[in-house]
C-alpha positions as CSV (number, residue, x, y, z in Angstrom):
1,X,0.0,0.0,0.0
2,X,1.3,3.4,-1.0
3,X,2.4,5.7,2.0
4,X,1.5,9.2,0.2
5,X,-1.4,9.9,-1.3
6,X,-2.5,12.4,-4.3
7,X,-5.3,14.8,-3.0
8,X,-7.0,17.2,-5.4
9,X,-8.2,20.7,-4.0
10,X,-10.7,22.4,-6.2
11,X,-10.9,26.2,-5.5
12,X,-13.9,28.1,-5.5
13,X,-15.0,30.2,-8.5
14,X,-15.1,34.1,-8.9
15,X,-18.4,34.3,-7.5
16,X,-18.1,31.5,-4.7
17,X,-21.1,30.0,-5.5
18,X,-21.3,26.3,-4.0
19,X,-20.2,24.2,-6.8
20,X,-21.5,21.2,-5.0
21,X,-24.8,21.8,-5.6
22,X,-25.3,23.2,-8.8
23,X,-28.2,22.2,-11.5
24,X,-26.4,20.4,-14.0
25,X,-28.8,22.4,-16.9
26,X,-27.1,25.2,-15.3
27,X,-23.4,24.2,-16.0
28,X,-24.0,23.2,-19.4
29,X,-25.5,26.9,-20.4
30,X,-22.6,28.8,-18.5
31,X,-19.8,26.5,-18.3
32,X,-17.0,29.3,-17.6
33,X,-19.1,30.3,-14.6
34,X,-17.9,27.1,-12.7
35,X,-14.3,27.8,-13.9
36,X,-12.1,27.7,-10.5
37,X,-10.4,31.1,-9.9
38,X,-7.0,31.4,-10.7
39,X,-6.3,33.6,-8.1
40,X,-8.1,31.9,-5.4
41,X,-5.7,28.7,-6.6
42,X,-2.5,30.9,-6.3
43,X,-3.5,32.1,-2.9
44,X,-3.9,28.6,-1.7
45,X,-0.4,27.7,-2.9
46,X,1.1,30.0,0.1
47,X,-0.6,27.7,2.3
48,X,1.7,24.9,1.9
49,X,5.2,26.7,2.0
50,X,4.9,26.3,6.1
51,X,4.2,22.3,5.5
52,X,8.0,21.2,3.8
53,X,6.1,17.5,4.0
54,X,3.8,18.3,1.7
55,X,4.4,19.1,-1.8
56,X,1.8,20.8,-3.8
57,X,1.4,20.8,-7.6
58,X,-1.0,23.8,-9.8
59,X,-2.3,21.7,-12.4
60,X,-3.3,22.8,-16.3
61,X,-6.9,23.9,-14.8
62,X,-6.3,26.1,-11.8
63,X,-6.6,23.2,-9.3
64,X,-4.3,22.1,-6.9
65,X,-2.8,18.6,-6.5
66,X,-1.7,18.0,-3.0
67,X,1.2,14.8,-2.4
68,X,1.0,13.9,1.5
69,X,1.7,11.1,3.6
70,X,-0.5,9.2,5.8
71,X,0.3,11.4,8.6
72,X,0.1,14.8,7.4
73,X,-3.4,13.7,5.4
74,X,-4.9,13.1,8.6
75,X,-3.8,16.3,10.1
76,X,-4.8,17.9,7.3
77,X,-7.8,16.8,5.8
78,X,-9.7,15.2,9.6
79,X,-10.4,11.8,7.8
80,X,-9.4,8.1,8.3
81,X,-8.7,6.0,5.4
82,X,-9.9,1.9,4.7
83,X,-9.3,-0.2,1.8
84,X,-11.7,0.8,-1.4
85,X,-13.1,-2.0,-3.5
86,X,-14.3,-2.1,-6.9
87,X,-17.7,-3.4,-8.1
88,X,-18.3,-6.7,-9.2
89,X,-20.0,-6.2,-12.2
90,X,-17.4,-5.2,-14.7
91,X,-15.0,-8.1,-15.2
92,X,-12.7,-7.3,-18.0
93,X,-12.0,-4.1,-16.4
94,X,-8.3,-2.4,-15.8
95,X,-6.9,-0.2,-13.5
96,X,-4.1,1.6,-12.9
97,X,-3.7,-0.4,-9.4
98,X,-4.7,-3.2,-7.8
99,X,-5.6,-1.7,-4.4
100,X,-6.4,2.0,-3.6
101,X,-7.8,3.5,-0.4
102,X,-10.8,5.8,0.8
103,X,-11.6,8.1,3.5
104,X,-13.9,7.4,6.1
105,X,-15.2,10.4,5.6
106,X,-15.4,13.8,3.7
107,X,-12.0,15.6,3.4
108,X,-12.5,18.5,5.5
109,X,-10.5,21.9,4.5
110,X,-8.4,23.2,6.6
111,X,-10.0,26.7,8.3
112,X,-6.7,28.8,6.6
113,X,-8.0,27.7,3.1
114,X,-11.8,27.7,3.3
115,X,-12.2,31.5,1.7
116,X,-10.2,29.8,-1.1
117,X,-10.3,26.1,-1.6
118,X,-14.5,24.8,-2.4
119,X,-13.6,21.1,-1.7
120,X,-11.2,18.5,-1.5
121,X,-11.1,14.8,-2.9
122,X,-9.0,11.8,-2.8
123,X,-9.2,10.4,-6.4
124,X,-9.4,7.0,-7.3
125,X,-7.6,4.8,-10.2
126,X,-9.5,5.3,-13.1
127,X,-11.5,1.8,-14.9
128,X,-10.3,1.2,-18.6
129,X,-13.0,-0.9,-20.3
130,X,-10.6,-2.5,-22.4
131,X,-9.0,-6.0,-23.1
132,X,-8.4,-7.4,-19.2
133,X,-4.9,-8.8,-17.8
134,X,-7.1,-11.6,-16.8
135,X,-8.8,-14.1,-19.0
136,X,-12.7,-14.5,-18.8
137,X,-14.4,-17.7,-17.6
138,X,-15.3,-20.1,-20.9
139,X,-17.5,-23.1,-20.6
140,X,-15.1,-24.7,-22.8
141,X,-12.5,-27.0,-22.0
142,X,-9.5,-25.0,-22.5
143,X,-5.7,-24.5,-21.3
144,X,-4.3,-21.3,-19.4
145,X,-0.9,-20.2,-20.0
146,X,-0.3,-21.5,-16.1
147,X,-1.9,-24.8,-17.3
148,X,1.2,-24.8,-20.2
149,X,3.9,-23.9,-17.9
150,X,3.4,-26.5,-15.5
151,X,2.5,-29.6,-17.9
152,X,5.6,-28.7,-19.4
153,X,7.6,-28.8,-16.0
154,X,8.6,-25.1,-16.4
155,X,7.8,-24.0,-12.7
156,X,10.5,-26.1,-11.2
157,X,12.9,-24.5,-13.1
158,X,11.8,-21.2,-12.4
159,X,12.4,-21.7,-8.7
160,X,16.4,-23.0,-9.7
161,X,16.0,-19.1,-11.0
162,X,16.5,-20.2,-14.7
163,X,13.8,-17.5,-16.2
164,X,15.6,-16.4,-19.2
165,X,16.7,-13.4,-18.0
166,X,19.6,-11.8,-20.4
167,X,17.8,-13.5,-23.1
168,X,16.8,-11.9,-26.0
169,X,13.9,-13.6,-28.8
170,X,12.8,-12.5,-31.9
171,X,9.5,-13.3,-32.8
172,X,8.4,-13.0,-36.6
173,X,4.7,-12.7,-37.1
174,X,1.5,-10.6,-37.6
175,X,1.9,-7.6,-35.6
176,X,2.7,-7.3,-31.6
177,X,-0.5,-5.4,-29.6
178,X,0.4,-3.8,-26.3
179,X,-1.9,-6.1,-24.6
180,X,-2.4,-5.0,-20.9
181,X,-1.4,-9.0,-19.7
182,X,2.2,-8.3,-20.9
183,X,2.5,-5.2,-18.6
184,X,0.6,-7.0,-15.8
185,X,3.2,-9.6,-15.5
186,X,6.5,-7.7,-15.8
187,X,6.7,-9.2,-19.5
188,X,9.4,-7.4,-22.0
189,X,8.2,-7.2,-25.5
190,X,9.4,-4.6,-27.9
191,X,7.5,-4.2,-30.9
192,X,9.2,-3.6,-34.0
193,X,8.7,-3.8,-38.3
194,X,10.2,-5.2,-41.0
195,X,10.0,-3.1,-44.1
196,X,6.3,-2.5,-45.7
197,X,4.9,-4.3,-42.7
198,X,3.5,-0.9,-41.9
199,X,2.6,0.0,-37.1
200,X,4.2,-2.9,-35.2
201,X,1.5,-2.9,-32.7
202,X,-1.5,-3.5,-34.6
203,X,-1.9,-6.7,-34.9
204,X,-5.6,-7.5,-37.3
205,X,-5.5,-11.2,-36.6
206,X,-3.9,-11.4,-33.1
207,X,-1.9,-14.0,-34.0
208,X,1.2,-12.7,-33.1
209,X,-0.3,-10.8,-29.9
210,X,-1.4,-14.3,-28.6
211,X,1.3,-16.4,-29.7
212,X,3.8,-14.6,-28.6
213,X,2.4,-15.2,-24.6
214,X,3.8,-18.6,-24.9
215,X,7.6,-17.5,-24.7
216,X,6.8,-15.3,-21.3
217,X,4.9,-18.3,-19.4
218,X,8.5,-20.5,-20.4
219,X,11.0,-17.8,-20.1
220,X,9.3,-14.9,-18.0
221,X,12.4,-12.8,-17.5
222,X,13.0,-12.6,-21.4
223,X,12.9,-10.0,-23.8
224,X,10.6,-10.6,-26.9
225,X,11.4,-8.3,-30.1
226,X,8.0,-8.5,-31.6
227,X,8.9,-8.2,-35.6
228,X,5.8,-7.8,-37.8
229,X,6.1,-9.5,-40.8
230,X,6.2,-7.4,-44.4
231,X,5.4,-8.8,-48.0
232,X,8.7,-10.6,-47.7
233,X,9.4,-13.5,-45.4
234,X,12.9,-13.0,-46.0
235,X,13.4,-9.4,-45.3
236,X,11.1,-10.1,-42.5
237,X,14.0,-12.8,-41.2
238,X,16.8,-9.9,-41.9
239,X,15.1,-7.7,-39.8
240,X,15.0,-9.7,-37.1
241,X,18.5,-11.0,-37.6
242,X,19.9,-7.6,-37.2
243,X,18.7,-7.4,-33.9
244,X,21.1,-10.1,-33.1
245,X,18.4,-12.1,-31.0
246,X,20.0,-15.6,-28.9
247,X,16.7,-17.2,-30.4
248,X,14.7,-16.6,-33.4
249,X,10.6,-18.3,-32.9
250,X,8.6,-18.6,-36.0
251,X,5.4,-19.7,-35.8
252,X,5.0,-20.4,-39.9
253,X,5.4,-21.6,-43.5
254,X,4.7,-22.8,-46.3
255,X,3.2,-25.4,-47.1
256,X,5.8,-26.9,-50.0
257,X,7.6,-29.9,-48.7
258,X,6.1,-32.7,-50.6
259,X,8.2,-33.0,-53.8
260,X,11.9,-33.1,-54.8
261,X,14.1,-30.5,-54.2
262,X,15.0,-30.7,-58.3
263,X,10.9,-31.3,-58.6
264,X,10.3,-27.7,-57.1
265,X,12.7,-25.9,-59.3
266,X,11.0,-27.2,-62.1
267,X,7.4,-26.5,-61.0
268,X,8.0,-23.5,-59.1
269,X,11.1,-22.0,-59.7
270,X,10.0,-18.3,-58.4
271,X,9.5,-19.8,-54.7
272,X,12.5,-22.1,-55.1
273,X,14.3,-18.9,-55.5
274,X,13.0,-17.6,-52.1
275,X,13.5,-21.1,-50.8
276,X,17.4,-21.0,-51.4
277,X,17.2,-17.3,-50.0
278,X,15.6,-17.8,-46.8
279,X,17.6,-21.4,-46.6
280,X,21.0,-18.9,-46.8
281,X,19.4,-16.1,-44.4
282,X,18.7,-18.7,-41.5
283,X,21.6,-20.7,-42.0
284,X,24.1,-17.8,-41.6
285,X,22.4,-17.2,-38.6
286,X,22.4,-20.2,-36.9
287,X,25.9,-20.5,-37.9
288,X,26.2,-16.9,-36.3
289,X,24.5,-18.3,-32.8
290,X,21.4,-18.3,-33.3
291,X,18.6,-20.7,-32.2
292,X,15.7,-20.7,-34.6
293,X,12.5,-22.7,-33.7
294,X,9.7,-23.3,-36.5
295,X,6.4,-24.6,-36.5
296,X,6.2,-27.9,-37.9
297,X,2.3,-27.2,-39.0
298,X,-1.2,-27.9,-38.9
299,X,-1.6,-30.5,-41.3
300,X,1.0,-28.8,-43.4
301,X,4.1,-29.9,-45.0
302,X,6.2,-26.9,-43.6
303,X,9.3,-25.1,-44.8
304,X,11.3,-23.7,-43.2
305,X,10.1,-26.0,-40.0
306,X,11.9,-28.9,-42.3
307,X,15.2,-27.3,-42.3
308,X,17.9,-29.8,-40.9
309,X,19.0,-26.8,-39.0
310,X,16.0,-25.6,-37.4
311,X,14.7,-27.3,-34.7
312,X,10.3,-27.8,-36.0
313,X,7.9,-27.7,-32.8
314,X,5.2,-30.5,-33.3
315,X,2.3,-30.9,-31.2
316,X,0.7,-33.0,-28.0
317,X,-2.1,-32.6,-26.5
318,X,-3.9,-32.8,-22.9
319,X,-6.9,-35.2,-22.6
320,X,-10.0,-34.6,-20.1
321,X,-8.4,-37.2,-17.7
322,X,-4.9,-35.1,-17.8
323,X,-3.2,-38.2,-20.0
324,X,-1.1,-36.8,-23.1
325,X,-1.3,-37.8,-26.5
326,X,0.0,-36.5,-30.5
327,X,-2.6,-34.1,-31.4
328,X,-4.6,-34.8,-34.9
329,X,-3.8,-31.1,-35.0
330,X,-0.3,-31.4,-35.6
331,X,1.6,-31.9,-38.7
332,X,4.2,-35.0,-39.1
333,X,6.0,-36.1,-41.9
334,X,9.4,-37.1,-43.6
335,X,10.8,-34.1,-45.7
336,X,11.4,-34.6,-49.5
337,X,13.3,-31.6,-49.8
338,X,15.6,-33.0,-48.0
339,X,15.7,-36.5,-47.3
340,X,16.4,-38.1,-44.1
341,X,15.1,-35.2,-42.4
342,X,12.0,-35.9,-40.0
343,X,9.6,-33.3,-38.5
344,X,8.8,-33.1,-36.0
345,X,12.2,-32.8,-33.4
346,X,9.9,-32.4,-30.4
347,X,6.7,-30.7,-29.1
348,X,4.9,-28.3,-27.2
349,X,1.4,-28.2,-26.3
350,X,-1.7,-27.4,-28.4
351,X,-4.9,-28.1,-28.9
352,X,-6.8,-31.4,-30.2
353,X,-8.4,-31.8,-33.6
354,X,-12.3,-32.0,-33.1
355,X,-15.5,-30.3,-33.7
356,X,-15.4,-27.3,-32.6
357,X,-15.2,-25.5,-29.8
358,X,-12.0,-27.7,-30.2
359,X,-11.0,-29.0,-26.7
360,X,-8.0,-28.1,-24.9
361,X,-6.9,-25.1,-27.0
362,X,-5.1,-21.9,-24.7
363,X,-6.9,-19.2,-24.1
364,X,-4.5,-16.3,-25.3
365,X,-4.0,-12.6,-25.1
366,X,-5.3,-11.1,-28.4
367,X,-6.0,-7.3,-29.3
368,X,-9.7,-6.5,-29.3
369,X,-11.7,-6.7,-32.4
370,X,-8.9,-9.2,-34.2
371,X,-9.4,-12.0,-36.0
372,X,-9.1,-13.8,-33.0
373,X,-10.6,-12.3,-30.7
374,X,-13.3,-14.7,-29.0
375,X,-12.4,-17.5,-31.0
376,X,-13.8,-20.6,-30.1
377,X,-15.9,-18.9,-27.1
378,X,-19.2,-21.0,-27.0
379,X,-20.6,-17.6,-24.6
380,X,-19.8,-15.7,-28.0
381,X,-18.2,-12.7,-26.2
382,X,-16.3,-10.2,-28.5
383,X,-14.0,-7.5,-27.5
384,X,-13.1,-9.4,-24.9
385,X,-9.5,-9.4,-25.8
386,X,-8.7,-12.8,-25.5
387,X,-9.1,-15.8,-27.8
388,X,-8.7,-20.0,-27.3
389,X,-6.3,-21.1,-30.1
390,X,-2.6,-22.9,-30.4
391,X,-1.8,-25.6,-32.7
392,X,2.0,-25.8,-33.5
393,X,2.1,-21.9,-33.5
394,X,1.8,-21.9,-29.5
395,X,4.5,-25.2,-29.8
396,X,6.9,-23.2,-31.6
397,X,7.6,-20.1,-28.6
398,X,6.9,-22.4,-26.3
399,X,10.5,-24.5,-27.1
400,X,12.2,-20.9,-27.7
401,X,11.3,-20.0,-24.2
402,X,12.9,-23.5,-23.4
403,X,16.0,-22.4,-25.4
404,X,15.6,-19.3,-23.5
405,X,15.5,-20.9,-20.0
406,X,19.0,-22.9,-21.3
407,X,20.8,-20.2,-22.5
408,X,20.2,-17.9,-19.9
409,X,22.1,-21.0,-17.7
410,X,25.0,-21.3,-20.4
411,X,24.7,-18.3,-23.3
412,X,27.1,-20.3,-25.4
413,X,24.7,-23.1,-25.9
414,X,24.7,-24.3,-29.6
415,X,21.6,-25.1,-32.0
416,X,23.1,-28.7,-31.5
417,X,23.3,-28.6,-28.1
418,X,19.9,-27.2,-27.7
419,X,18.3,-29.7,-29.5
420,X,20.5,-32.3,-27.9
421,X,19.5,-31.3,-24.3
422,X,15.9,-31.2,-25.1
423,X,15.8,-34.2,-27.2
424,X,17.5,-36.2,-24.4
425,X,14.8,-35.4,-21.7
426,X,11.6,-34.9,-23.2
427,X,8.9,-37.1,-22.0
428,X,7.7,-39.8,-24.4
429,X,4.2,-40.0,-25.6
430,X,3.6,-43.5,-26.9
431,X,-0.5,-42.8,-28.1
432,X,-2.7,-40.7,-30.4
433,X,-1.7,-39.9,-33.9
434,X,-1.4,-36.6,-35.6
435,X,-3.2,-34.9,-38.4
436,X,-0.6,-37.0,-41.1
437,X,-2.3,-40.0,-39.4
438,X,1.4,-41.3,-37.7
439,X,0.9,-43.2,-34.4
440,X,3.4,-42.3,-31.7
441,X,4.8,-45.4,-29.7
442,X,7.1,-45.8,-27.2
443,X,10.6,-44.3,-28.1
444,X,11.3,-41.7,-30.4
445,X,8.9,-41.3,-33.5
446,X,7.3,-39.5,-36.7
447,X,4.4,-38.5,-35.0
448,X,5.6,-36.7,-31.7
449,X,9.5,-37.0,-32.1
450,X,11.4,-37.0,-29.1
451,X,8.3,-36.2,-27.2
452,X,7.3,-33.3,-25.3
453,X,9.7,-30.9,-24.3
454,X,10.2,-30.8,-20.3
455,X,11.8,-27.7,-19.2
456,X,13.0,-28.3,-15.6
457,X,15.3,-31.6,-17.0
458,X,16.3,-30.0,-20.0
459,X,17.8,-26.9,-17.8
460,X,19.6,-29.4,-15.7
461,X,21.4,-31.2,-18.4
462,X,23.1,-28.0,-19.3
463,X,23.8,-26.8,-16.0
464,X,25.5,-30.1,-15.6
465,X,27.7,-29.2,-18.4
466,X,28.4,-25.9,-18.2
């Protein structure tokens, strides 16, 4: 609870006429007549100079504001003070703080300012009706970003300290909203664009907003460079390059990887161009450091998630009874770009395939009015600022916030290494089958790879090494 409080002092007008009780009709038709008066407001100011624990403030409008501490506002004003509460009725309010107090009663003025000073107040924090830091209740069965952390045995690592902290990574997607759950929580993200990609904090689909949520509830102490993607992937990738970034997420693709290498060249040769540019762009910098993390896909045959280099997110899913399986959701498959190369490495958590409201999606942070904004809500709120999606897209920060968590315990962790440690200790999910139709089984396989990342053990692999 804050020890000084802000009180406002509202001095009388020219004519002194009780402001307290005038007829509204009356304000509206003479507005200037309820002006205070400037020179009643001055007056007032001398007041304070013989209270050097008080500082007082003439604001824009001829009032005063008055900064005082507990003490003194007693002396002062003759009130007590209790804890104020806010209604109930309202809950996707926000408010500039979580707890404010009230007086007990009216703030009297003090006798020396009562030819000057009408009436005193002790504001309150103001109610945004906006998006809330909180998510609303959903009759729908649905993952929080708490639910995430701990099924992927983040929480344990968090009280070793490993948070991420020094950590910096770049997120390419749709646009980055200043959604009040990121200031909330003490979350670092730093919008930014790549060229043509026009305000980095308006975000139309709220893809990129939402997604983006998964990398805090890993790595909490991180710092997220939102990028917002332009006409080009590639320049997209440059720009966030050149913030030289310890991990790079990238929750998508395209959808190519089901012919030849020498079969897309023939039948596409324009995106085989951008192919072998955006294969050159990412493989400079992993060479350079970085960590990149794509999305393997939704059903989609995804490049760049197929790169050898890059380790590609898959998906697993939560069950009503709690038991984990490979979501029909999530892409699997054996690259023919280039051979030998199986997606997924390993995966996060998402949702299942199903009729919709699709089970066991995460309710996300998403800017009001986008896209995704209410999405899969069976009450059919809007502007609610929040959204219940994932597939591989949630997946994909949610192993860079794992890469986060490691190289904020050894910074000179490798790509290799990375994959390595998480490979090594992810839990094995031996049931379900993804959208490809591959069964996992016990041991590594094409549906869910290694398994499903597990933060905690994959942290203390590398602080054993390092």
């Amino acid at each position: 609870m804050a020890q000084e409080l802000v009180v406002r002092l509202v001095p009388k007008t020219r004519s002194a006429a009780p402001r307290l009780d005038f007829a509204l009709e009356s304000v509206r038709a003479k507005p200037q007549e309820f002006a205070p008066d400037p020179r009643r407001a001055r007056s007032a100011l001398s007041f304070f100079a013989e209270h050097p624990n008080v500082e007082v403030v003439p604001t824009e409008k001829d009032r005063l504001e008055v900064t005082v501490g507990r003490k003194d506002f007693t002396q002062l004003f003759g009130a007590s003070l209790r804890q104020g509460e806010y209604s109930n009725r309202d809950k996707f309010r926000l408010t500039a703080s979580e707890k404010f107090l009230v007086p007990e009663q009216p703030l009297q003025v003090p006798d020396a300012l009562k030819e000057t000073i009408e009436f005193a107040y002790l504001p309150r924090p103001i109610e945004f009706y906006g998006p809330s830091a909180r998510p609303p209740s959903e009759c729908v069965a649905h993952l929080r970003l708490e639910d995430v952390c701990a099924i992927l045995n983040a929480p344990r690592a968090h009280r070793q300290k490993w948070t991420g902290a020094g950590i910096k990574v770049a997120m390419v997607d749709s646009g980055f909203y200043a959604h009040p759950f990121f200031a909330a929580n003490g979350y670092k993200l730093i919008p930014s664009a790549s060229p043509g990609a026009g305000k980095p904090d308006q975000d139309d689909s709220g893809h990129g907003t939402g997604e983006c949520a998964n990398i805090f509830t890993i790595a909490p102490d991180c710092t997220v460079y939102g990028v917002k993607s332009g006409p080009s992937a590639a320049t997209s990738l440059e720009a966030a390059i050149a913030l030289e970034p310890d991990v790079m997420s990238n929750s998508w693709g395209f959808d190519v990887d089901t012919v030849s290498r020498d079969q897309l060249k023939s039948q596409d040769p324009n995106f085989f161009s951008e192919l072998v540019d955006i294969e050159t762009i990412l493989s400079n910098a992993i060479q350079a450091g970085i960590i990149v993390v794509f999305s393997a896909g939704n059903g989609h045959h995804a490049f760049p998630g197929s790169m050898p280099q890059v380790i590609a997110a898959g998906g697993v899913t939560v069950r009503e009874d709690g038991s984990l399986e490979a979501s029909g959701y999530a892409s699997s498959f054996q690259s023919k770009i280039y051979p030998g190369r199986k997606v997924p490495d390993l995966c996060g958590i998402v949702g299942a395939a199903s009729a919709k409201p699709m089970p066991h999606h995460i309710m996300l942070p998403v800017p009001p009015e986008s896209e995704l904004d209410g999405e899969n809500f069976t009450s059919k709120q809007k502007k609610t600022g929040w959204g219940i999606f994932s597939g591989t897209s949630a997946a994909c920060p949610q192993l860079a916030g794992a890469i986060a968590l490691l190289k904020s315990i050894r910074k000179s962790v490798t790509a290799d290494q990375a994959r390595v440690a998480l490979t090594k200790t992810s839990t094995d999910i031996s049931t379900g089958k993804t959208a490809m139709g591959d069964k996992a089984a016990v041991g590594p396989d094409l549906a869910t790879g290694a398994g499903l990342a597990s933060v905690r053990t994959a942290c203390e692999f590398i602080a054993a090494i390092a």
